[in-house]
C-alpha positions in Angstrom: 13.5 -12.9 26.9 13.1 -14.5 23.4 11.0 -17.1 24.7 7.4 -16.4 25.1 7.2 -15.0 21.4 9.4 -18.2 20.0 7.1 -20.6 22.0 4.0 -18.9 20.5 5.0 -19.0 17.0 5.7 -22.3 17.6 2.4 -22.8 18.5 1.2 -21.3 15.6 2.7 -23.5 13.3 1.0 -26.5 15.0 -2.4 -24.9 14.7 -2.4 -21.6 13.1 -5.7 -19.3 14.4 -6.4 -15.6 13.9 -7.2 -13.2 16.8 -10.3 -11.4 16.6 -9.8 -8.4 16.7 -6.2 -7.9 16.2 -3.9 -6.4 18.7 -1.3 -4.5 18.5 2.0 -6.0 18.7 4.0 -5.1 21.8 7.7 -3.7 20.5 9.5 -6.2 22.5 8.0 -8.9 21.0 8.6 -7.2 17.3 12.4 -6.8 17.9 12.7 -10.2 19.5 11.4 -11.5 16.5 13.4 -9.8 14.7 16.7 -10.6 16.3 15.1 -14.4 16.5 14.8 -14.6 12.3 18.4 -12.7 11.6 19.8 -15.1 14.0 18.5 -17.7 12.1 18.8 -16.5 9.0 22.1 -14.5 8.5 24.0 -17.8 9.3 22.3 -19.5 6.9 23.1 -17.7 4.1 27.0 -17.5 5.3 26.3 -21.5 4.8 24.7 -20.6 1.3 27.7 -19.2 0.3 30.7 -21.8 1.9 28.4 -24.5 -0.3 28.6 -22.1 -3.4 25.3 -20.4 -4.1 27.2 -17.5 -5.4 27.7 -19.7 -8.7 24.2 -17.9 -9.5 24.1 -14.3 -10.1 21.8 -12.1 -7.7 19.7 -9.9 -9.4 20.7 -7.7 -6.4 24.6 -7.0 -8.1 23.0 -5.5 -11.0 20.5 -3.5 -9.3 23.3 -1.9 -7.0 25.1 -1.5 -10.1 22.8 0.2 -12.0 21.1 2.8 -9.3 21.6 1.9 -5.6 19.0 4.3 -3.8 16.5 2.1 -6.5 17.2 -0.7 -4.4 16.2 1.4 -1.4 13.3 2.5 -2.3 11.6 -1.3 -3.9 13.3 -3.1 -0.9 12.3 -0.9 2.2 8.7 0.2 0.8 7.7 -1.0 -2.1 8.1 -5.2 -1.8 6.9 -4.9 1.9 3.8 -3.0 0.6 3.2 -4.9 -2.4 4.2 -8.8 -1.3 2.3 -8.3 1.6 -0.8 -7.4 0.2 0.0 -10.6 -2.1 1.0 -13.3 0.0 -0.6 -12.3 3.4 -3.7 -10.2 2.9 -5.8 -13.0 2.0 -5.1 -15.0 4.9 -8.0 -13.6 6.9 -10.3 -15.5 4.1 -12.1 -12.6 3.6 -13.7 -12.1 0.3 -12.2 -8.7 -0.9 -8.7 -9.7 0.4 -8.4 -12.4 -2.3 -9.5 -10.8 -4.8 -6.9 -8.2 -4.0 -4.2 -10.7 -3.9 -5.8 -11.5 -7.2 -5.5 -8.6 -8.6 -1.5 -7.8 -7.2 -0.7 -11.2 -8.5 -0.7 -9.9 -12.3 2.5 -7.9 -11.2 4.5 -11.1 -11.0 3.4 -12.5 -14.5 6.0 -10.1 -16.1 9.6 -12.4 -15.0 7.5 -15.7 -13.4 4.6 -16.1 -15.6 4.4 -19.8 -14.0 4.4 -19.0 -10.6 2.2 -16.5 -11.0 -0.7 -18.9 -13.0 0.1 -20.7 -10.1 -0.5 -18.8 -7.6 -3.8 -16.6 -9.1 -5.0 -20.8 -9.6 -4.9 -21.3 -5.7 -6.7 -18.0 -5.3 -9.4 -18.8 -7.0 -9.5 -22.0 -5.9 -10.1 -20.7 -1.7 -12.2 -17.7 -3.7 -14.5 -20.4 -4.6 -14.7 -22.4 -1.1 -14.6 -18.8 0.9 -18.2 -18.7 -1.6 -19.4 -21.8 -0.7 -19.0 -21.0 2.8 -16.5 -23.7 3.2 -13.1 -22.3 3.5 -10.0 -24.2 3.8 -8.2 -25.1 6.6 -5.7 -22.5 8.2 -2.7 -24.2 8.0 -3.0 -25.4 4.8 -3.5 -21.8 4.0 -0.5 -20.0 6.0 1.7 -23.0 4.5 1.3 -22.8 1.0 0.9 -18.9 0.5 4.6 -19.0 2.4 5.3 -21.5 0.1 4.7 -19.3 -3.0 6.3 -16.4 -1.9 9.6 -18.3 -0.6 9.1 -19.8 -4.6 8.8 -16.7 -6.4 12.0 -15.1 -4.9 13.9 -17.8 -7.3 13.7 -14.9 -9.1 16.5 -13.4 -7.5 18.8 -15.8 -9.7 18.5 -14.8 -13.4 20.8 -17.7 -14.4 19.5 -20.1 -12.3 18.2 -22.9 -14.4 15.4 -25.0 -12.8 16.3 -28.5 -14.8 19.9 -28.3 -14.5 19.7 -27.0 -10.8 16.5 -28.2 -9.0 18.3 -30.1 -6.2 19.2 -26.5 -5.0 16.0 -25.1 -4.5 15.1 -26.2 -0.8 18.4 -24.5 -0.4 17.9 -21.0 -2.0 13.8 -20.3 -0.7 14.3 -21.6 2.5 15.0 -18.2 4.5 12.2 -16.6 2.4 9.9 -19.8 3.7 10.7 -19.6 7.2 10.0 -15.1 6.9 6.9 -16.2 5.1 5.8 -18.3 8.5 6.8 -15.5 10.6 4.8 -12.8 8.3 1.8 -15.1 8.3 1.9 -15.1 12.0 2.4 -11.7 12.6 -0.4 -11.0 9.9 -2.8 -13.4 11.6 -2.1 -11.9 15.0 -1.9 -8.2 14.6 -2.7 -7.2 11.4 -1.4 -6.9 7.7 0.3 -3.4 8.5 2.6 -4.9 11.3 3.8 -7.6 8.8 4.5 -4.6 6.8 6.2 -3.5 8.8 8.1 -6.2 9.9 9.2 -6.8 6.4 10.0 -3.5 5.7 12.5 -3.2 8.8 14.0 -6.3 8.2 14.7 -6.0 4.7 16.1 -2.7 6.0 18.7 -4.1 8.0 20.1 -6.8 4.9 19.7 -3.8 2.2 20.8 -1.0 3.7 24.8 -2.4 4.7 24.7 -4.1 1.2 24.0 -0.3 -0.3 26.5 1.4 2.3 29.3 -1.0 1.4 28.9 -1.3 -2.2 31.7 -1.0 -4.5 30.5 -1.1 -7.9 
């Protein structure tokens, strides 16, 4: 069932393209997808947990603490709307969408000043070859916008210290990497609103049990 969509992303990876024009993406092949990354990723963070991630507070506890229908609102439609039009519009190498992701960027100089120099440096940078006509390659692209936005979700972890702690990083961003791939894909395929989309149902389905369930 799973396997046309898996084998295409796959595909993807190797040598990422973008359709022209986009097309709308089938609902079998959203919910495969779907059920494709929770499988993946759901274990992974049980395996998070056995190894002791939980030693670094999630900024998560204290946002359920303070006003749970908060984290509804910023997790369902506002990060999909916002990260989106940060870490996947520009893909397309259009003009106007980096300097939209530009712009966006600023939000995330207010708790990651250093990612988010970062990150407005390598817009500027592919703002400046999109200029000259001579844009970078795709993959280099797809990989290290995914790259920043499974970085910036570090964030999460208020008392995780980087210099004390930096052997767990590959640990902690690598769901967010792997749902950056799929988001570019899904971006480059059908279109920025179906990554929406996408992000905004599956953060859905993590936030929406953790609200339910929460006993503060």
């Amino acid at each position: 069932m799973g396997q046309p969509i898996f084998q295409d992303f796959l595909a993807f990876l190797k040598f990422p393209t973008k359709s022209e024009p986009y097309s709308e993406m089938p609902a079998r092949s959203f919910f495969v997808l779907l059920l494709i990354t929770l499988a993946l990723v759901i274990p992974f963070s049980v395996l998070l947990d056995w190894l002791g991630v939980d030693q670094f507070d999630s900024i998560l506890e204290g946002m359920l603490a303070q006003n749970k229908w908060m984290v509804v609102i910023l997790g369902i439609f506002v990060a999909p709307l916002v990260e989106e039009s940060i870490f996947r519009l520009h893909l397309d190498l259009k003009i106007t969408s980096i300097w939209w992701g530009l712009g966006l960027s600023i939000v995330m100089i207010s708790q990651q000043w250093y990612f988010a120099v970062a990150f407005m440096a390598y817009l500027i940078y592919l703002l400046v070859r999109v200029f000259r006509q001579r844009p970078p390659n795709l993959k280099f692209v797809v990989f290290i916008s995914s790259s920043f936005f499974a970085l910036v979700h570090l964030g999460n972890y208020p008392n995780f210290e980087f210099t004390e702690h930096f052997y767990w990083v590959p640990f902690l961003v690598a769901a967010q990497f792997l749902i950056g791939l799929i988001l570019s894909y899904i971006r480059l395929n059908h279109g920025v609103h179906f990554a929406m989309l996408f992000h905004a149902v599956y953060n859905a389905i993590l936030i929406i049990p953790a609200v339910y369930f929460y006993e503060g």
